[in-house]
N, C-alpha and C positions, 0 to 999 in steps of 0.2 A: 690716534685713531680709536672710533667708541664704536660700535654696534650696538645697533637697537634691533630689538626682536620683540615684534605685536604676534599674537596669538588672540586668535576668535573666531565663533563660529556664528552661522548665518542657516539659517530656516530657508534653504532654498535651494532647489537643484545646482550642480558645482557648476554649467554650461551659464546659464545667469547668471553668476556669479561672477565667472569670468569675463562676460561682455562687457558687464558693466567698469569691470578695473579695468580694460584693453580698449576702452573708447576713452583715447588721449581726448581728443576734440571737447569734450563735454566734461573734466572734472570741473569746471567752473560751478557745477550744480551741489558740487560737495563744499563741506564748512570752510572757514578760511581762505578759498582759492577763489579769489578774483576776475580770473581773466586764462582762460587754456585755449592752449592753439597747435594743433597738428601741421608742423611746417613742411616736411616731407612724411610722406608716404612710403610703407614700410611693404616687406615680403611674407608672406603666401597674401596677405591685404591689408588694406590700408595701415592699418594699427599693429603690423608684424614685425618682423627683426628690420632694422635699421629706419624703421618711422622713429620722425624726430619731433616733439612737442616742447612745450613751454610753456610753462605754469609758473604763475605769481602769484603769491601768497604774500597780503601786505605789504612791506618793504623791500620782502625776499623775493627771487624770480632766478627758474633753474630752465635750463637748457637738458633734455636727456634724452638720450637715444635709448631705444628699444633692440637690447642685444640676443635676447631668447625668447621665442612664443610658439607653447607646446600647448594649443587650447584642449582642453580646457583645465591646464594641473599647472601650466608653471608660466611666468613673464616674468623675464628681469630688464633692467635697464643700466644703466649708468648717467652721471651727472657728467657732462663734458663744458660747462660755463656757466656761473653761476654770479649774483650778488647777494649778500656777498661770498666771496671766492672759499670755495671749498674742496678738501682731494676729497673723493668717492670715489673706495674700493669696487664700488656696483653695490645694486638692491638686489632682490628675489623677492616675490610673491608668490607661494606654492599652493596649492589649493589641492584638497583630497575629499572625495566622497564620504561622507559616513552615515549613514543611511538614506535619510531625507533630508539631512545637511551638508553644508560644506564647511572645512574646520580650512584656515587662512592661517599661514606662516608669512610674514613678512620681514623680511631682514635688510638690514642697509649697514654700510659700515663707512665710515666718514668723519673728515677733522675742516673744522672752522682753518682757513690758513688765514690768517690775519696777522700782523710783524707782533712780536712781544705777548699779545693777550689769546690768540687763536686756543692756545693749548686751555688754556683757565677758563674759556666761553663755550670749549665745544658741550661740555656735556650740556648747558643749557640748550644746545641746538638742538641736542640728540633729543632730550627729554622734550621738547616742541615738535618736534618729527612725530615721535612714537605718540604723542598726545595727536598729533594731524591724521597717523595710518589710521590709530584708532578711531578718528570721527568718520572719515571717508567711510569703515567698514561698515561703522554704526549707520550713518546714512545707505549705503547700498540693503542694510540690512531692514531699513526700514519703505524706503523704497520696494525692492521686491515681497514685501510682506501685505502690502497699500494695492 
């Protein structure tokens, strides 16, 4: 099991900030993701604890439910099916005000299960994750700046 942890901050109220990572429907707008779909609908709305999405990225495509959404400081989720097949601990996304920005904690913790090779491949996984948190940010950050 690896943990990846993105740290960055964004030029923009922390309420923006948050919309923009909590609208499952639309990461398809950010780098590498393909194809995002909001399959159920989650609580206090749409995008809240137990919305469920699915996002493909290339070859990769993950099933995760939305397990916490405390707008606008924290969403986590977990991987519940994935290709290919991986355990996840769960992610967090924590978001904090710091004056006219917002500084972004993202964490995920997670192993490639695949027979023989999973344990030797995750970290590459890991380091494509934390390379993907980082573009999505970068995008959001450029977006709300536009």
């Amino acid at each position: 099991m690896r943990t990846i942890v993105v740290k960055y901050t964004i030029q923009a109220p922390i309420e923006q900030v948050f919309d923009r990572l909590a609208d499952h429907a639309h990461y398809d707008q950010f780098p590498g993701v393909s194809k995002s779909v909001l399959t159920k609908n989650g609580k206090p709305n749409k995008n809240g604890v137990g919305a469920i999405r699915e996002i493909t990225a290339g070859k990769a495509w993950f099933r995760e439910e939305i397990t916490a959404y405390q707008r606008p400081t924290r969403l986590d989720y977990k991987i519940t099916d994935s290709f290919p097949p991986v355990e996840h601990l769960g992610g967090s996304v924590q978001l904090k005000k710091a004056g006219s920005t917002t500084e972004i904690t993202w964490t995920s913790s997670i192993r490639l299960k695949v027979p023989l090779i999973g344990n030797l491949l995750t970290p590459v996984l890991t380091a494509k994750l934390a390379k993907s948190f980082k573009q999505i940010l970068q995008a959001i950050s450029r977006q709300l700046a536009g």
